[in-house]
matplotlib code that plots the C-alpha trace (Angstrom):
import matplotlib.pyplot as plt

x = [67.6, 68.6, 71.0, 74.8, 76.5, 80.2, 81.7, 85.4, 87.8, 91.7, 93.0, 96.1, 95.4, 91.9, 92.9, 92.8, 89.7, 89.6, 88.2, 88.4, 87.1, 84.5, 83.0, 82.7, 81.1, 78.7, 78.1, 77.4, 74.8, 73.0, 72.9, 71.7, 69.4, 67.9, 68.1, 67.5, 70.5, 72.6, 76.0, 79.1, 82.7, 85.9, 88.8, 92.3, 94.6, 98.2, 100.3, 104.0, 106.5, 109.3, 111.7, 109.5, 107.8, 111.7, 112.2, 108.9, 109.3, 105.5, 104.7, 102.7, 98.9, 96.1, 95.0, 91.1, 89.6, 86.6, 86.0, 82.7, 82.5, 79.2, 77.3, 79.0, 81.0, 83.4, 85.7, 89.5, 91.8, 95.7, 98.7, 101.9, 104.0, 107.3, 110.4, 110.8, 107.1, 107.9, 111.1, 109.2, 106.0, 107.7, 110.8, 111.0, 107.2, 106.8, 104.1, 103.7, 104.6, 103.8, 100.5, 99.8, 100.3, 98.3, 95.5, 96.0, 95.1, 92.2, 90.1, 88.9, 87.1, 85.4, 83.1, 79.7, 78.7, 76.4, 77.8, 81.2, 81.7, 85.5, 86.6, 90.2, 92.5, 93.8, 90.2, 89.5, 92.1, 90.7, 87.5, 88.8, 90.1, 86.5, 85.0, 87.5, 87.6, 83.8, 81.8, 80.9, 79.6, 81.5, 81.7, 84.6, 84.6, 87.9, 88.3, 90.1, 93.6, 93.3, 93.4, 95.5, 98.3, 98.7, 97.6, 100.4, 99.7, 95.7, 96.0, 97.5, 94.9, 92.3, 93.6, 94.1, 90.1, 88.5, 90.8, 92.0, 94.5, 97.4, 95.8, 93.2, 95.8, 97.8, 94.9, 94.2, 98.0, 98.3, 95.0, 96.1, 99.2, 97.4, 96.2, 98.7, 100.6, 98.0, 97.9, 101.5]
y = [100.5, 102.8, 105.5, 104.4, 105.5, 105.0, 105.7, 106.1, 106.8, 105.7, 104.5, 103.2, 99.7, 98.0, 96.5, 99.6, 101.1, 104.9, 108.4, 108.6, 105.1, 105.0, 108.4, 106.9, 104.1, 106.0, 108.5, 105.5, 103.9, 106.6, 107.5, 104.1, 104.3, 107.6, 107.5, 104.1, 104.4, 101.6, 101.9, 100.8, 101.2, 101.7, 101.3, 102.2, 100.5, 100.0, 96.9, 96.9, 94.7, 92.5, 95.4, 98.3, 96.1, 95.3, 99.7, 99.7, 96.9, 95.7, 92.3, 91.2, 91.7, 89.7, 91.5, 90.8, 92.1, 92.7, 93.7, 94.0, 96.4, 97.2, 95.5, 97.4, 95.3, 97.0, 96.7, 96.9, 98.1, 97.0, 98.9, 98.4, 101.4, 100.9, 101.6, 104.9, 106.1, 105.3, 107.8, 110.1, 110.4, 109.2, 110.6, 113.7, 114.6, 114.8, 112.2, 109.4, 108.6, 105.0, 105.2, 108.0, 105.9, 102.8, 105.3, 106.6, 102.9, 102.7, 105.2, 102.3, 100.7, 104.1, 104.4, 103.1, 105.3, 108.0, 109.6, 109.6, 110.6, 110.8, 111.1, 112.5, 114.4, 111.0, 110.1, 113.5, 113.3, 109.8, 111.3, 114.2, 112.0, 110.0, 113.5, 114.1, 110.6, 109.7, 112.8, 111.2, 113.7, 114.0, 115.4, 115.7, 115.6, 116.8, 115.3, 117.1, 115.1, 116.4, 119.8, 119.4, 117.0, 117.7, 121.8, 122.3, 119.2, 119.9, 123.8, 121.6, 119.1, 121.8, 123.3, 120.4, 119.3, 122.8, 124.1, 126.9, 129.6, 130.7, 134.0, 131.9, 129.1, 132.1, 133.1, 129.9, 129.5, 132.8, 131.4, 128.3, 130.1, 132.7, 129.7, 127.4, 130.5, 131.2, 128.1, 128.5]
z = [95.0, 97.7, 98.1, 98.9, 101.0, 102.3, 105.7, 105.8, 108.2, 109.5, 113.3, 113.5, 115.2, 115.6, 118.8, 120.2, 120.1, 121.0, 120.5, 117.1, 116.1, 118.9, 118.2, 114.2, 115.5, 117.5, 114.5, 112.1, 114.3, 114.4, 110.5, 110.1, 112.9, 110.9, 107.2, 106.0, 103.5, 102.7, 104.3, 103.9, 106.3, 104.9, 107.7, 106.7, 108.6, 108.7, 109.5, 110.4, 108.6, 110.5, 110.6, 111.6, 114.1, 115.8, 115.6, 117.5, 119.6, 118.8, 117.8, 115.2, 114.5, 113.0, 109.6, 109.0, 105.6, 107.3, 111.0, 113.3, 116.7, 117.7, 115.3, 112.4, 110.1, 108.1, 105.5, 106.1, 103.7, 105.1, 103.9, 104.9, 106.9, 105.7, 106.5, 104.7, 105.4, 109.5, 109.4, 107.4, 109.6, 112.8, 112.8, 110.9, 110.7, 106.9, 106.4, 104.2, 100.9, 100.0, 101.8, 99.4, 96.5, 98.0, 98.5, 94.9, 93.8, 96.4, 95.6, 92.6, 95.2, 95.7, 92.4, 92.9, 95.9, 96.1, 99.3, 101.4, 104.3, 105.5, 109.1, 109.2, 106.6, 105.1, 104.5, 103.1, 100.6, 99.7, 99.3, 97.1, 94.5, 94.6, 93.8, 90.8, 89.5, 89.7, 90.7, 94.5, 96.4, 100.1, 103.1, 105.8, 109.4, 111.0, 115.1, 118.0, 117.3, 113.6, 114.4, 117.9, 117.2, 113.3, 113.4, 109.9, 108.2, 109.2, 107.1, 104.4, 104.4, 104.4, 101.8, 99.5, 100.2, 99.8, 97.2, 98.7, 97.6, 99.0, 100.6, 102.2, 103.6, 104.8, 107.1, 108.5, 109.4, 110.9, 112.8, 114.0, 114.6, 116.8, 118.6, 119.3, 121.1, 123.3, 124.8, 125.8]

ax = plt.figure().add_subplot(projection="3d")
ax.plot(x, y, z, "-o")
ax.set_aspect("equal")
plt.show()
């Protein structure tokens, strides 16, 4: 039997199919196109109850567990972005919580692969636990709206992948610091 090997990575909606989700697609072709490996697609996606959906004024979604674009099927995992996690992340710009704990329970489905690979800091954090549950090897690919939209919550992600200490998360703030003011 053949190497495992699991691609995993987050977009918002499905329906809307953009940078992010079309450069993993493009990236997972070609792996398969190249190593012969059998590969899996995690997609983490997130659905919007009744009352979220009336804040946002969206209307309601079909929810596949499983999903094909460009000949790629993929698994999708659905959590719901509740009330508390949309003024948390939305509003106030702290993040999630109860997707945290939904990923907590996730990583289950994890065990049996040989080799993640995690697009996005959510994904990285996913693939973290993997490596300290089951021993999964795993590597991380950040994408220009990690770094650009998210540059705090990306030096914390970082840091929680990598393990870093608080000398070397100070560097990379004062970095990204550096560099968000010169674009000003």
């Amino acid at each position: 039997m053949g190497k495992r090997i699991l691609v995993v990575f987050t977009t918002g909606n499905i329906y809307r199919r953009r940078g992010l989700f079309n450069a993993v697609m493009g990236r997972t072709k070609h792996l398969e196109d190249i190593c012969g490996y059998e590969m899996d697609v995690l997609l983490l996606s997130t659905y919007f109850p009744w009352y979220v959906r009336l804040l946002r004024n969206t209307g309601k979604v079909p929810r596949p567990s499983v999903y094909e674009a460009d000949g790629i099927l993929m698994k999708v995992d659905w959590c719901r972005f509740s009330l508390f996690d949309y003024v948390m992340n939305v509003k106030l710009h702290k993040g999630v919580f109860f997707k945290k704990l939904h990923n907590r329970k996730l990583v289950r489905k994890l065990n049996g692969y040989d080799f993640i690979i995690a697009h996005s800091r959510e994904c990285g954090e996913l693939a973290k636990m993997a490596k300290e549950r089951y021993g999964i090897p795993y590597s991380v690919t950040w994408h220009g709206s990690d770094i650009h939209s998210e540059p705090l919550l990306y030096i914390l992600s970082v840091s929680y992948v990598f393990g870093l200490d608080n000398q070397e998360k100070l560097a990379i703030k004062e970095f990204v610091h550096a560099k968000i003011k010169s674009f000003r």
